[in-house]
ROGU-485683 format. One record per residue: residue in three letters; x, y, z of N, C-alpha, C in turn. Coordinates in steps of 0.001 Angstrom, whole numbers, padded with zeros to 6 digits, always signed. Example, Ala and Ser with C-alpha at 12.3 -4.5 7.8 and 13.67 -1.06 7.14 Angstrom:
! residues 2
Ala+013190-005690+007800+012300-004500+007800+013200-003300+007800;Ser+012850-002250+007080+013670-001060+007140+012900+000030+007870;
END
This chain:
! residues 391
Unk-007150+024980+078003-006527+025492+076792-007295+026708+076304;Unk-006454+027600+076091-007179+028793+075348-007375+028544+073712;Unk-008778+028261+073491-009777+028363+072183-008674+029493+071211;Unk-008932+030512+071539-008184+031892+070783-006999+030986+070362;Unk-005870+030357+070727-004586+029724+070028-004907+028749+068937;Unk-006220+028237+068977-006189+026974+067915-006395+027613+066773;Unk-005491+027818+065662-006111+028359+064263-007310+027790+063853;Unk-007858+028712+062973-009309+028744+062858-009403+027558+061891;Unk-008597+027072+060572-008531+025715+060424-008686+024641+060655;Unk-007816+024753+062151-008236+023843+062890-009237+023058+063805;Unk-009824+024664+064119-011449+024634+064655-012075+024530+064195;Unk-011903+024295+062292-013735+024131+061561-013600+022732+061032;Unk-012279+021755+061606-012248+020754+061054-012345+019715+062726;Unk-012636+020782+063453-012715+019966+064961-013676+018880+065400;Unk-015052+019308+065207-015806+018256+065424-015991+016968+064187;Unk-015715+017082+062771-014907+016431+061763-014246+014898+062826;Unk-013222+015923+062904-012138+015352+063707-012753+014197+064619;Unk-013396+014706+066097-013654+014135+067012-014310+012745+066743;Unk-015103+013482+065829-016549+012055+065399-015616+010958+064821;Unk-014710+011010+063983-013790+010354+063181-012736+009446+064634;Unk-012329+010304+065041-011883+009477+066479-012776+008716+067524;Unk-014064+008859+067517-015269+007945+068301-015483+007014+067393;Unk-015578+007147+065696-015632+005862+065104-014478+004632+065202;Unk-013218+005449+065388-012080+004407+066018-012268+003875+066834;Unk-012606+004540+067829-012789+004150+069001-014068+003009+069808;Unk-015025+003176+068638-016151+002262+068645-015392+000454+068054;Unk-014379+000743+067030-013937-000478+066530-012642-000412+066554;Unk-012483-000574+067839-010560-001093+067916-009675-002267+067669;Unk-008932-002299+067481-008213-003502+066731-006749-003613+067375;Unk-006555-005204+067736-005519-005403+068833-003776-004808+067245;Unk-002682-005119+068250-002012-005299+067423-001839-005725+066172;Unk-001177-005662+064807-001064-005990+063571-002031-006593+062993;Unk-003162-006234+064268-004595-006710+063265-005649-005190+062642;Unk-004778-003981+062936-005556-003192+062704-005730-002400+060851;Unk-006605-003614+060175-006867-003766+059005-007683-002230+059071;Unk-009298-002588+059530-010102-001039+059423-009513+000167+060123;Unk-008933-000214+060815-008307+001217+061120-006986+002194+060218;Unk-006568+000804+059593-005063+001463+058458-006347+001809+057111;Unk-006652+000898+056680-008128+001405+055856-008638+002792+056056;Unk-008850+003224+056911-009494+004817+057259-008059+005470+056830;Unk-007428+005606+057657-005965+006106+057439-005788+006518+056112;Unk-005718+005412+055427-004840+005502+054381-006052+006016+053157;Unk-007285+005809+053343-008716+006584+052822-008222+008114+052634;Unk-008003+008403+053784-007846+009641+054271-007112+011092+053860;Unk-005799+009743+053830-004459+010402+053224-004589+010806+051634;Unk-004862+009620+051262-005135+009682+049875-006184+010429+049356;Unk-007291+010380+049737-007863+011964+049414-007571+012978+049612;Unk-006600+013898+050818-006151+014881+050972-004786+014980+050236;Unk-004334+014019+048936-003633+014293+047892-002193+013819+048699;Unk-002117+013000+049781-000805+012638+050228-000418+011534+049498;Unk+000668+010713+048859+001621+009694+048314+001702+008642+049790;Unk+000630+007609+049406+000008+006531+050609+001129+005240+050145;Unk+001318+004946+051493+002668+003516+051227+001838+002790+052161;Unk+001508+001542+052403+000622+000750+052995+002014-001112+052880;Unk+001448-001309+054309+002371-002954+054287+003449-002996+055199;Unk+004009-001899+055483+005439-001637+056691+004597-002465+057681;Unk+005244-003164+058156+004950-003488+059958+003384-004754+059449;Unk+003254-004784+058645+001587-005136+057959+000922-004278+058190;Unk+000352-003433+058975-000799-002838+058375-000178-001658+058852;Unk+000655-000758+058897+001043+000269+059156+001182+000943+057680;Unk+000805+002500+057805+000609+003331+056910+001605+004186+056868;Unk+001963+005088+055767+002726+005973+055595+002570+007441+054985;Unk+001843+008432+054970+001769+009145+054334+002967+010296+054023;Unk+003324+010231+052664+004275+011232+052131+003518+012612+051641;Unk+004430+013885+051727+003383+015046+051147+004778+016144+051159;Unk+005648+015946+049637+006039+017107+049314+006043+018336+048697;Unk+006588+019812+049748+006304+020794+049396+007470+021671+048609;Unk+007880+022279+047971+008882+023611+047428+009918+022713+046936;Unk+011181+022905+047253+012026+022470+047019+012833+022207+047919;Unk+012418+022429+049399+013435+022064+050595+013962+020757+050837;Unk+015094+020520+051201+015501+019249+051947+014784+018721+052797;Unk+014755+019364+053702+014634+018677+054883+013597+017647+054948;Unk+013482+016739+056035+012606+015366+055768+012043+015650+057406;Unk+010954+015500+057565+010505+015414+059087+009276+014284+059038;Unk+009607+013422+060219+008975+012306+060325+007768+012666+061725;Unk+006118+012279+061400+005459+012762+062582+004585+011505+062742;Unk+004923+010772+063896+004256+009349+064239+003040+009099+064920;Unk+002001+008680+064663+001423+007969+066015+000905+006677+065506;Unk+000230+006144+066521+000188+004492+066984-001184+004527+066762;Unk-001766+003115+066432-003228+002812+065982-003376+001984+066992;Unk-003432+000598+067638-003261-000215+068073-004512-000074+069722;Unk-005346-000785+069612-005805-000842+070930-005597-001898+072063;Unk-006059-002333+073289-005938-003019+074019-006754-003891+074205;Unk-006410-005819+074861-007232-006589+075268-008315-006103+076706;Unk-008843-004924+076643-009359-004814+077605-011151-005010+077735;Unk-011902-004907+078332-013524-004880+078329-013838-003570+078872;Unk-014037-002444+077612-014634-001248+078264-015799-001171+078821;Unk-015827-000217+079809-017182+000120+081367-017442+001484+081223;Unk-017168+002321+079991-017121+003599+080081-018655+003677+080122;Unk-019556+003033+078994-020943+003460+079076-021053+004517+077888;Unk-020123+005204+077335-020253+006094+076293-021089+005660+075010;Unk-021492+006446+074584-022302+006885+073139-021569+005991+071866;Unk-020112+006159+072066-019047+005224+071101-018278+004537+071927;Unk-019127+003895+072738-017835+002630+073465-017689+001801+072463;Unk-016640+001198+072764-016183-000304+071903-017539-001316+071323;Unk-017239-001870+070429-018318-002429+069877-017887-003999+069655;Unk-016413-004210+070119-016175-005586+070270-015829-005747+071698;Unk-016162-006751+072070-016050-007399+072924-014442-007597+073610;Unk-013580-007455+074443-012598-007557+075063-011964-006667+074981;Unk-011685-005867+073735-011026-004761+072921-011405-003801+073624;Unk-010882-002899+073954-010962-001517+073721-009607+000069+073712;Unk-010039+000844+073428-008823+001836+072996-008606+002544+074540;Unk-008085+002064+075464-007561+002075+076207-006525+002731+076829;Unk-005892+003267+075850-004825+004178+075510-004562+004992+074984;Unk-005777+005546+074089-005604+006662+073674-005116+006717+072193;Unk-004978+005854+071320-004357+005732+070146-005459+006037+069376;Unk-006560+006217+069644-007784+006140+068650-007477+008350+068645;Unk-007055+008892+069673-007076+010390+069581-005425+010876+069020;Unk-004314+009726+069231-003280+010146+068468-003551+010207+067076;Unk-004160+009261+066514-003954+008632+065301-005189+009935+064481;Unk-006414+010486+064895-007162+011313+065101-006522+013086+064776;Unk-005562+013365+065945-004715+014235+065926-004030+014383+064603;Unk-003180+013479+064594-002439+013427+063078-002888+013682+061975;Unk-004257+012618+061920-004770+012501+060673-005437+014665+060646;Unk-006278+014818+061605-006544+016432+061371-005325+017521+061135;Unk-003861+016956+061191-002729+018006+061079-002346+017508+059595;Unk-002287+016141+059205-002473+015743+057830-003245+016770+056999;Unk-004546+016776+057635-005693+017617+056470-005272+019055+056294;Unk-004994+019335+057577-004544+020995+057339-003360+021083+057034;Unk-002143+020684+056524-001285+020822+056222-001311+021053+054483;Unk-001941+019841+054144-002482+019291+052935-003003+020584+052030;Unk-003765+021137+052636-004343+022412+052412-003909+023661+052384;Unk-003297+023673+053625-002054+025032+053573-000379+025165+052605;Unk+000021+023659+052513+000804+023579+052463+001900+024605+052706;Unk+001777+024787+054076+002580+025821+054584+003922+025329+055018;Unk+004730+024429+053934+006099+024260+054959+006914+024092+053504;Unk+008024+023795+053139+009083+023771+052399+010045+022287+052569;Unk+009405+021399+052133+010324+020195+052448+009315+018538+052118;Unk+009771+018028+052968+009339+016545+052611+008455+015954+053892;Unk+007367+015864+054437+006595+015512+055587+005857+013675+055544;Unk+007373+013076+056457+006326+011638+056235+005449+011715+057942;Unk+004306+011260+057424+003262+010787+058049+002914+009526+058723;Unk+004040+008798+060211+003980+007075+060058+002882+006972+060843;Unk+001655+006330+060620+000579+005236+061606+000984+004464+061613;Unk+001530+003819+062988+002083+002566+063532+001164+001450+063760;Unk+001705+000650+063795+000719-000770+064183+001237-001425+065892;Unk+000655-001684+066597+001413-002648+067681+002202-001983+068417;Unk+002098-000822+068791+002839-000027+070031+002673-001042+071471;Unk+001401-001964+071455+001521-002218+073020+001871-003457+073189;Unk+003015-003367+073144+004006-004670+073839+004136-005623+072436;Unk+003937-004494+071126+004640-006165+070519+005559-005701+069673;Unk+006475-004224+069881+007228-003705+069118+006788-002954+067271;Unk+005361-002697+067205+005359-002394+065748+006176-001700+065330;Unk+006746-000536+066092+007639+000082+065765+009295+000032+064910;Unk+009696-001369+065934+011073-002464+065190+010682-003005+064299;Unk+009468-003670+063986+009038-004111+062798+009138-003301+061596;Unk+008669-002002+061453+008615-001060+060703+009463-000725+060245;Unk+011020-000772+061389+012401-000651+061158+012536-001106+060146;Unk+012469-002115+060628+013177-003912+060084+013075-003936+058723;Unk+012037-003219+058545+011266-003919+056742+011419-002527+056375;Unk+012379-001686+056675+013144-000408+056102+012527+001168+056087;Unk+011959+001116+057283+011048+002569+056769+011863+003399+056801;Unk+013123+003728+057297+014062+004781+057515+014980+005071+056337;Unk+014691+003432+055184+015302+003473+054096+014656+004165+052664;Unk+013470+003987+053202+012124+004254+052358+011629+005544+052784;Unk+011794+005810+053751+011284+007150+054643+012157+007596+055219;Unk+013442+008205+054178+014251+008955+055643+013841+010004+056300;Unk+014169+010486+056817+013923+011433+058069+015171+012283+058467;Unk+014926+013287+058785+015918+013926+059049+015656+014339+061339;Unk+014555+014563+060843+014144+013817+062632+012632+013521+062692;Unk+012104+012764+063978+011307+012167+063741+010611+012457+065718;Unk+009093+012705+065192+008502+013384+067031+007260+012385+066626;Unk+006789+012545+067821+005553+011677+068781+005144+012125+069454;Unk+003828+011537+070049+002884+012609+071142+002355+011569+071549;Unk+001960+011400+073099+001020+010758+073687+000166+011742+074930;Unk-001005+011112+075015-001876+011594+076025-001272+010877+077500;Unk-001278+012063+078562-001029+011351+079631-002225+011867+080523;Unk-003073+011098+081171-003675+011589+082484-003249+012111+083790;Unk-003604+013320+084337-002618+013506+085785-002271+015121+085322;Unk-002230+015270+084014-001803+016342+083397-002591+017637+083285;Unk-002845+018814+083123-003904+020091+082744-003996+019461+081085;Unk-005425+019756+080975-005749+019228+079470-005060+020027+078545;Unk-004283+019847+077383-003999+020125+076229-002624+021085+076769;Unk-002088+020836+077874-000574+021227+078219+000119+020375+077506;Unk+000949+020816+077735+002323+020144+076517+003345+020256+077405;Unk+004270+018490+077169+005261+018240+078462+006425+017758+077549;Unk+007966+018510+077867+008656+017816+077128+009745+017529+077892;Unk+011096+016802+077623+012045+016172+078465+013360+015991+077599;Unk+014494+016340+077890+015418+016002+076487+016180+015298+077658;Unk+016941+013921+076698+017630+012741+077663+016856+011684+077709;Unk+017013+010600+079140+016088+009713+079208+014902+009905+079568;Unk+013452+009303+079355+012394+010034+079160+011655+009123+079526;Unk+011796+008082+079161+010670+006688+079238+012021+005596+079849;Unk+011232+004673+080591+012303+003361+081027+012619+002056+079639;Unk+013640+001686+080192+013535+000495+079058+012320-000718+079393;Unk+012031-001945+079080+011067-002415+079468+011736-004202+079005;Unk+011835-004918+079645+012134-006294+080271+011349-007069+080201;Unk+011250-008005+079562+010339-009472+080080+011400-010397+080560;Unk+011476-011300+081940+011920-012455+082253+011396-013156+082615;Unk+011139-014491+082131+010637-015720+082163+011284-016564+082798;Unk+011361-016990+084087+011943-017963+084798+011495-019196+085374;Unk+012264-020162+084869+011550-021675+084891+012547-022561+085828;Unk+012007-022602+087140+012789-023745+087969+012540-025224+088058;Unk+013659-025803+087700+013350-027242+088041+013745-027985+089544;Unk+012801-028862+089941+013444-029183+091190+013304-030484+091524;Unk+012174-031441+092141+012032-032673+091992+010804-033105+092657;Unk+009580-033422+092006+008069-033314+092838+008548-034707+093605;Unk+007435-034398+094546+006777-035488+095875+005483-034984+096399;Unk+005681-036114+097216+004739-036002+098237+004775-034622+099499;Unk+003962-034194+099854+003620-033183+100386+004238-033327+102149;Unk+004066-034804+102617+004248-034823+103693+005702-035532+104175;Unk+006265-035774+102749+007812-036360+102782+008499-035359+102127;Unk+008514-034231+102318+009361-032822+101759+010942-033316+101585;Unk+011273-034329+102592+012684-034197+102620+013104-035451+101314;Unk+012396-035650+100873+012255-036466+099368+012674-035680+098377;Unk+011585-034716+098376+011801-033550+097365+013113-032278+096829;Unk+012700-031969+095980+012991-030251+095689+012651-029256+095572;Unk+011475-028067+096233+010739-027492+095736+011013-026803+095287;Unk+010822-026701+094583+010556-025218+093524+009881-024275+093716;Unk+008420-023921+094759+008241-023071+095557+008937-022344+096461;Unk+009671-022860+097432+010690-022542+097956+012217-021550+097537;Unk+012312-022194+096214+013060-021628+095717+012786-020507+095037;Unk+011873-020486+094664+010761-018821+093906+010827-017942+095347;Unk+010368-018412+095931+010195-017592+097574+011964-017020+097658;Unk+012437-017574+097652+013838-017267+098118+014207-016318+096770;Unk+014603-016455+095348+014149-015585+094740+013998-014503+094688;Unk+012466-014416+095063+011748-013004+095109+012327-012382+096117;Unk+012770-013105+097283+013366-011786+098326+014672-011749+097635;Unk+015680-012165+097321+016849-012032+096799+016692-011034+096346;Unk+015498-010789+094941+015574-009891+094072+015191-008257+094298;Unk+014943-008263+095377+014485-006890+096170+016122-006535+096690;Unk+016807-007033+096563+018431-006609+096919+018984-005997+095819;Unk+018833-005897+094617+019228-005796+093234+019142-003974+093390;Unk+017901-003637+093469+017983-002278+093479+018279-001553+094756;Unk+017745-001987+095612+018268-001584+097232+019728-001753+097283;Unk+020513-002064+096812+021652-002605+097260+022854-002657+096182;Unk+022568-002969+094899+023045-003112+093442+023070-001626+092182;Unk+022017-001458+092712+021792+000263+091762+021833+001221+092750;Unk+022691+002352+092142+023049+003653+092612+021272+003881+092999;Unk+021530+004641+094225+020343+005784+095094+019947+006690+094106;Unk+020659+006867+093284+020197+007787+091910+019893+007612+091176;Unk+019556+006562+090861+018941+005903+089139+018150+005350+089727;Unk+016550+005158+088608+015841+004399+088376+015672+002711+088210;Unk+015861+002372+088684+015361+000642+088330+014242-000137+089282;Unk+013492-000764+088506+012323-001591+089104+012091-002978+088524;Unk+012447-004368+089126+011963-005647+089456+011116-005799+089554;Unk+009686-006268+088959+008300-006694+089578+008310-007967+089550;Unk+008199-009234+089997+007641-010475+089739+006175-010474+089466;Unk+005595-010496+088636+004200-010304+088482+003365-011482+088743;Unk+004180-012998+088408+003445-013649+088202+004270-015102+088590;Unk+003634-016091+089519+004846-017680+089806+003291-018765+089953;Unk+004002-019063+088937+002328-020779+088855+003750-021470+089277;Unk+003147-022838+090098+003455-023534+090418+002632-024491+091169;Unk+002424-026113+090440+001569-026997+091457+000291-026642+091184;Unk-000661-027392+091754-002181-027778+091807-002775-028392+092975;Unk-001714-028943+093829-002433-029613+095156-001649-029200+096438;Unk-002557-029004+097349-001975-028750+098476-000965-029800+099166;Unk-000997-030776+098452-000195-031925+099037+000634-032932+098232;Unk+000773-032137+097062+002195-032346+095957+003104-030996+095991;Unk+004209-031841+096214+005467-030579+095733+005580-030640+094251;Unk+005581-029527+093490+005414-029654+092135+006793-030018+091430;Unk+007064-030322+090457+008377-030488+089758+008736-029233+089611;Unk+007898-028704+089193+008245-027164+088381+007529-025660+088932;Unk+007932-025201+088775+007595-023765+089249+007924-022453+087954;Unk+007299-021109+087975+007578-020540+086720+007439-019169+087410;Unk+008275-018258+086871+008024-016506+087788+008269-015945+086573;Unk+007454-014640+086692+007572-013867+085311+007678-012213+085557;Unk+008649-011567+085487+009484-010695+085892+009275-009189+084882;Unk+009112-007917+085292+009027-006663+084177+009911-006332+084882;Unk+010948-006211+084238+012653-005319+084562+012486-003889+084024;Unk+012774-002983+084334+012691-001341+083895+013999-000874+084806;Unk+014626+000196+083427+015249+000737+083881+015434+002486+083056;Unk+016198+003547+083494+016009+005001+082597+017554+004870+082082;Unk+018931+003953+082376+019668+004132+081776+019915+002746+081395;Unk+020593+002693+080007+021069+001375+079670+022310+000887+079795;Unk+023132+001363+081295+024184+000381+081867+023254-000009+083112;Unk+022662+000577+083680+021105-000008+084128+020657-000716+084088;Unk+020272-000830+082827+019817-002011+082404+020687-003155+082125;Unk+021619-003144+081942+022588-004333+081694+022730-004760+083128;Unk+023242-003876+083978+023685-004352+085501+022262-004947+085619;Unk+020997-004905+085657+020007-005157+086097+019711-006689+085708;Unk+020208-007017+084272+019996-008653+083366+021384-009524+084475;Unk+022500-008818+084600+023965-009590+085550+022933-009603+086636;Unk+022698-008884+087129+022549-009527+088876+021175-010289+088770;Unk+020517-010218+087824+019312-010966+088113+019578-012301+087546;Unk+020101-012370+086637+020857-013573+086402+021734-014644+087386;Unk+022346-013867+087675+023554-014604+089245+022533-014714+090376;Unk+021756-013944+090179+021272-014425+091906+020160-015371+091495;Unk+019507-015275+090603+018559-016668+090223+019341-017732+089976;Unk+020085-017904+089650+021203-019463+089330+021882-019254+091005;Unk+022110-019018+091331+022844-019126+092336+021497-019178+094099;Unk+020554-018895+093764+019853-019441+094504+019116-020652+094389;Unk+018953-021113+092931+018628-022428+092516+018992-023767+093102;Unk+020444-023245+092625+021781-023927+092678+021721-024422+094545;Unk+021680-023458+095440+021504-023264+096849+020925-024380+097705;Unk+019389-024864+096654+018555-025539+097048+018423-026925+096626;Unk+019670-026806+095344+019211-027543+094758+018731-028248+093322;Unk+018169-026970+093025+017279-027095+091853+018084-026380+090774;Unk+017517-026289+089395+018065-025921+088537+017188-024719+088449;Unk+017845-023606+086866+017201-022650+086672+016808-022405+084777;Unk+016044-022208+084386+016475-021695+082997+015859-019999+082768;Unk+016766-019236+082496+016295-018127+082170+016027-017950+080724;Unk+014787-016801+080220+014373-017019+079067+014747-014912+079342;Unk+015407-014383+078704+015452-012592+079093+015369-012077+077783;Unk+014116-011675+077969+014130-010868+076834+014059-009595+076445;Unk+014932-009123+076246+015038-007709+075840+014273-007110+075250;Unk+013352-005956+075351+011965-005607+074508+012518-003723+074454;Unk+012033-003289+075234+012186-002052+074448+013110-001236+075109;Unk+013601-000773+074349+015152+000284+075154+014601+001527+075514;Unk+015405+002385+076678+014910+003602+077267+015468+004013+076026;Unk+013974+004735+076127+013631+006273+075056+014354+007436+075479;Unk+015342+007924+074615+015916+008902+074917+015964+010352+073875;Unk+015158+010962+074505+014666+012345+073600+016293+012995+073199;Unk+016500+013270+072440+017380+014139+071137+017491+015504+072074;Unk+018818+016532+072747+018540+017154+073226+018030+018608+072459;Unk+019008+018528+071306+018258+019757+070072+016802+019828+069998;Unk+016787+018641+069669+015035+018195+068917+014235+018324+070226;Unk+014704+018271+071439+013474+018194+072013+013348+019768+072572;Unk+014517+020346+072409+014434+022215+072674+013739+022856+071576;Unk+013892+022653+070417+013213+023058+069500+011722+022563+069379;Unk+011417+021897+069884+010034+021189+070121+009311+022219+071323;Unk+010058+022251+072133+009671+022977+073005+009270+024493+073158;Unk+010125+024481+071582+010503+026060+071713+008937+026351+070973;Unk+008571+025837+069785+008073+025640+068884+006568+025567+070121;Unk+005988+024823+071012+005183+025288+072074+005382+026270+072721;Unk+006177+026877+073119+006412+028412+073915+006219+029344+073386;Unk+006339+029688+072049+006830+030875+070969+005070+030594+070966;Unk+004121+029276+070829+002571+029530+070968+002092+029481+071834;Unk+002238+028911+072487+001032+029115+074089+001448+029845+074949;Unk+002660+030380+074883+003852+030765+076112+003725+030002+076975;Unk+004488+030040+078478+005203+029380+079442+003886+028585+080011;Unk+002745+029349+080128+001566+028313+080759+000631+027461+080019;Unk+000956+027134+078962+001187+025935+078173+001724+024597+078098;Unk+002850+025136+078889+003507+023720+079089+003563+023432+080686;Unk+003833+022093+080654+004169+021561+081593+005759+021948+082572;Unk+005549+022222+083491+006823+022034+084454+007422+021308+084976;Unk+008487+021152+084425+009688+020000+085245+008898+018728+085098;Unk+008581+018609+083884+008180+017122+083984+008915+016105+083947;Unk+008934+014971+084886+009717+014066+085402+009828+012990+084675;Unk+010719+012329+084623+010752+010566+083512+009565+010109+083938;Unk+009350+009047+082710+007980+008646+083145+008766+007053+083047;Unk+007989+006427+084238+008710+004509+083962+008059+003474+083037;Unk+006715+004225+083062+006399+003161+081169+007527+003382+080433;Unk+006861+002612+079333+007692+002296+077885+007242+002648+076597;Unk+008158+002695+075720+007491+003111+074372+008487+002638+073551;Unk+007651+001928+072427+008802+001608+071552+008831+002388+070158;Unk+008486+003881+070335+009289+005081+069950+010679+004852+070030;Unk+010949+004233+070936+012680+004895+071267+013012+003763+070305;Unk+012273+002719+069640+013634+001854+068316+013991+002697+067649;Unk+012494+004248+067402+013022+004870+066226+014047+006074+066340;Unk+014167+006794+068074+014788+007634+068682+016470+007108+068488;Unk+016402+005856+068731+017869+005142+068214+018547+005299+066679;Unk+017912+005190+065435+018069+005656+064418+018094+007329+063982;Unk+017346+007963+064735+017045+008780+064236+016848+010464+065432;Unk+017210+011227+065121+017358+012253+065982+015498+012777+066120;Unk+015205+013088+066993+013974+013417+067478+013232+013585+068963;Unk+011805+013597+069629+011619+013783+070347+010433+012865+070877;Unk+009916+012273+071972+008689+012061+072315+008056+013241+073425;Unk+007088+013323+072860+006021+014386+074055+004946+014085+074531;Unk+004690+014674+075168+003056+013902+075954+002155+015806+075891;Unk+001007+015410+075838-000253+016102+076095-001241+015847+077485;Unk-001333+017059+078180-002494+016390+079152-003646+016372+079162;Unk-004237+014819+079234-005457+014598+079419-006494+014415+079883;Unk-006163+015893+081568-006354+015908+082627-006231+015808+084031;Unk-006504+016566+084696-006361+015887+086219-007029+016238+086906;Unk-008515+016064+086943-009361+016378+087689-009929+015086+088198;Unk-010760+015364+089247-011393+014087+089811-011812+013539+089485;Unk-011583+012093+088715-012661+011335+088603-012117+010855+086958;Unk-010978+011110+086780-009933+011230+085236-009437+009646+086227;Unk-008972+008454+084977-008545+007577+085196-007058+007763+084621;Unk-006407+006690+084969-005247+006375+083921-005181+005349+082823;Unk-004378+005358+081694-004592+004428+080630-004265+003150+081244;Unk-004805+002169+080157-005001+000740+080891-005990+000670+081486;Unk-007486+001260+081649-008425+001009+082741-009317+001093+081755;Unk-010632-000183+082289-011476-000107+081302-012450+000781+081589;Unk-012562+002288+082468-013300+003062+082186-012231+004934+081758;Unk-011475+004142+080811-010109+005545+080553-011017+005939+079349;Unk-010799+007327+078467-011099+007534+077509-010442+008577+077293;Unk-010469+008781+076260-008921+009959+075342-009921+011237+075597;Unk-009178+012334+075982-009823+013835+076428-010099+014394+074735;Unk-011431+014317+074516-011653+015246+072998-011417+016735+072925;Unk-011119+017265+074563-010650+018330+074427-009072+018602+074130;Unk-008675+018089+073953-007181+017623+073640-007008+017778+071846;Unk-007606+017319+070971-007650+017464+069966-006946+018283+068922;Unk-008042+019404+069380-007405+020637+068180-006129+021146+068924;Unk-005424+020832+070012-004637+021367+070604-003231+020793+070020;Unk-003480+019345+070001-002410+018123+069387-002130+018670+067796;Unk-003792+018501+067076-003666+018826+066319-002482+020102+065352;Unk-002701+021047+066164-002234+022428+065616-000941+022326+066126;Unk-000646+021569+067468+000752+021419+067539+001670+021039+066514;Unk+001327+019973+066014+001939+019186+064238+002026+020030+064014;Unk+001126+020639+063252+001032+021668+062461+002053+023004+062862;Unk+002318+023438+063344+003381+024580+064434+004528+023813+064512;Unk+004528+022744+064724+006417+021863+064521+006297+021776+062873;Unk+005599+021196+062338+005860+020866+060858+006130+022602+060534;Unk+005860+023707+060359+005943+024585+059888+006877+024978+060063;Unk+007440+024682+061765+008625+025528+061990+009842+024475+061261;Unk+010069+022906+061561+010997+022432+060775+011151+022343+059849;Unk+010246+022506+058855+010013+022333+057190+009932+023883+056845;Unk+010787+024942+057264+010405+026409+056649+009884+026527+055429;Unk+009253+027384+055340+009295+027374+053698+009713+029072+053557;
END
């Protein structure tokens, strides 16, 4: 990233910044438990003279900050939330609890924001209404629908609403955007076979339920090979089948646990039908029964095509063309951004947080958020808030 683009604002509040994101990052906090971290937040806000709403989602924050007399409402999100993981980084501010750590990068979103908060605060360089959401529970437990639910869109409208995440793999502090589907939807299935235990060496007594998982899992490799167009995205994992304890009992029961993804949502529907029919119907085959438990978790994120050109544009008009990313491709994680992309016209973007040797990916307990990334995120807000909120 070229230094020369970051306003000078932004650079005297940089190392500020960073240290403030290593103290997150020293004390991370799983889902809807992140009490000290909405605490800083909302510290924060409220001294830089923003209108603090605290309790959405439980501990999710809100900062309001209106300017002139404009309409317009622009919503700018990120996620607090760290992971059950055991960091190995070895750093100066590794995690300071035990299993936890920020894993993902939410300790430099939430970081980002809060430094485009301060300088905004200060400049008040825009004409309109700027809510500020810190989310709770981005990883896998929906904070986002929660937030819905208990009305932030009623309480916080928006006229559109953007996001940013760090991705590794990327040139640091490039900027990647995508209008359409963007992220996959994301699936949990829980599948519980019943069949009939025995003895190990009188099989023909039995029902296994091993057997029938086995049969199953190859079935289910037909779904996309065979069921989804050569052109779309979809992915089946079985991650996980307990069944039994002895080498010489057939168990009663057996259990498989399934991440369904897909980038469109007739995709995804065809994907719940056939996985459905062919698990009952191979059950059935052997024998045994089936109960499916499908739960629907987060819908493909689908970027706003306006909002995400103007987002884009809004990076080009500053860094020009080698700034951003090229042709960046769907990504098959998930985000449950897109509950709020469903309500509300807007964009998700990613930042890169490298790709040099020896750069991990999130989820690993030796990942850590690029601090060179920072003032880059930072000033981005700041450059969308200005341009959507004219003044």
């Amino acid at each position: 990233m070229n230094t020369m683009a970051i306003p000078p604002a932004i650079a005297e509040i940089e190392a500020e910044m960073i240290a403030l994101r290593h103290a997150i990052h020293a004390h991370p906090e799983l889902g809807f438990e992140e009490f000290v971290t909405s605490d800083l937040v909302a510290e924060r806000l409220a001294e830089w003279g923003y209108e603090v709403h605290r309790g959405l989602g439980g501990t999710g924050v809100v900062g309001t900050l209106k300017v002139g007399t404009g309409k317009q409402r622009l919503g700018l999100r990120a996620d607090m939330d760290a992971l059950p993981i055991q960091e190995n980084t070895g750093l100066d501010y590794e995690s300071r609890v035990p299993g936890k750590m920020h894993a993902c990068g939410h300790d430099g979103h939430t970081a980002m924001l809060l430094a485009a908060a301060r300088h905004l605060a200060q400049s008040r360089s825009f004409d309109g209404t700027l809510h500020l959401i810190f989310q709770p529970a981005e990883e896998g437990l929906g904070g986002a629908k929660r937030m819905l639910d208990e009305g932030l869109f009623e309480r916080f409208p928006c006229d559109a609403v953007f996001a940013m995440h760090n991705m590794p793999g990327f040139p640091t502090g490039k900027l990647g955007f995508r209008p359409g589907p963007f992220m996959a939807s994301s699936d949990t299935v829980i599948i519980d076979i019943d069949g009939r235990g025995g003895h190990g060496a009188v099989p023909h007594k039995a029902i296994d339920p091993v057997v029938v998982c086995a049969n199953v899992v190859l079935a289910l490799q037909t779904i996309v090979s065979r069921n989804v167009s050569p052109l779309d995205m979809a992915i089946v994992t079985v991650g996980a089948i307990h069944a039994g304890e002895a080498p010489n009992v057939i168990p009663q029961t057996a259990q498989m646990r399934l991440s369904v993804r897909a980038l469109r949502p007739e995709v995804r529907d065809l994907l719940e039908e056939r996985i459905t029919t062919l698990v009952h119907a191979q059950a059935s085959a052997y024998g045994a029964t089936a109960r499916i438990d499908y739960q629907r978790r987060y819908p493909v994120l689908v970027n706003d095509v306006a909002m995400t050109t103007l987002a884009q544009d809004v990076a080009r008009d500053w860094l020009g063309e080698d700034g951003l990313i090229d042709d960046l491709p769907p990504l098959t994680g998930s985000e449950d951004f897109s509950f709020l992309l469903e309500q509300c016209a807007g964009s998700y973007l990613i930042i890169g947080n490298g790709d040099g040797e020896g750069g991990c990916m999130v989820h690993n307990p030796g990942y850590d958020f690029n601090d060179d990334c920072l003032a880059t995120g930072a000033a981005y807000w700041v450059k969308l808030a200005e341009r959507f909120l004219r003044t």
